[in-house]
N, C-alpha and C positions, 0 to 999 in steps of 0.2 A: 536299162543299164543306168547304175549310178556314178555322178563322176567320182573319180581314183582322190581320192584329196591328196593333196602337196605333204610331201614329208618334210617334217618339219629339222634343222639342220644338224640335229647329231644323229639320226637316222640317215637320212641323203649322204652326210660325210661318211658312214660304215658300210651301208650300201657301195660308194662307191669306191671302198678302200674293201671288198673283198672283190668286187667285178673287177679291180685291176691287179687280184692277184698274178704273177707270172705264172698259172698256171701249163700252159704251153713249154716251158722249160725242167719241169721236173722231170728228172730222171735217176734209174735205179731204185730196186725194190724197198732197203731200206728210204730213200725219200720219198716214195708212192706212199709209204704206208705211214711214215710221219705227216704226212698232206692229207690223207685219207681221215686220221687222229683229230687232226687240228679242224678240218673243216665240221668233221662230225659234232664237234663241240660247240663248231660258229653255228648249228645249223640247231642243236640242241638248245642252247641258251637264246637262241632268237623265238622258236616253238614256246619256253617258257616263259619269254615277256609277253610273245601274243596271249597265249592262255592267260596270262595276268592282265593283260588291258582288253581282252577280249569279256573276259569276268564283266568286268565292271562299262565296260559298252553293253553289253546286254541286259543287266543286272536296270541301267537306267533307261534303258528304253531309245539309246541314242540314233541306231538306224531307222528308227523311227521317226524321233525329234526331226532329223538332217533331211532325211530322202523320202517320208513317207512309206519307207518299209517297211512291209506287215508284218516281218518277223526279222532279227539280227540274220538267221540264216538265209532271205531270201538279200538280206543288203551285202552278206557274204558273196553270194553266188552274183549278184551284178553290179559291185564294186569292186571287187577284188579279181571277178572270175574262176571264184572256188567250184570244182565240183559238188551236186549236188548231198553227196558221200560225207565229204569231205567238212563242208560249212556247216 
């Protein structure tokens, strides 16, 4: 297992500005599905930065450099906790 590295602060602040959405209070169909909308896009546009820094972590050989990782997918699977599928 590799350690989790520290998010660095405009990550941490987004992180922690969707974990405190009032999720718990939404109610009615049309606002289920505008919450539904909105998160799908927080969930879509975060997918696309990873594949964009993930590019170029792999591209230089980083889980490597860091943790001695023999491959980006295995520093996936014991950094991250990615399924094997998945990383």
């Amino acid at each position: 297992m590799f350690p989790v590295p520290v998010l660095p602060p405009p990550l941490a602040e987004a992180v922690a500005v969707v974990h405190d959405l009032p999720v718990d209070h939404v109610a009615g169909a049309e606002e289920r599905s505008a919450w539904l909308a909105g998160l799908r896009q927080i969930v879509d546009a975060a997918e696309s930065a990873f594949t964009t820094v993930l590019a170029d972590f792999d591209a230089t050989g980083d889980g490597q450099v860091l943790h001695a990782a023999s491959t980006t997918q295995s520093w996936l699977r014991g950094a991250l906790g990615m399924a094997s599928g998945e990383a």
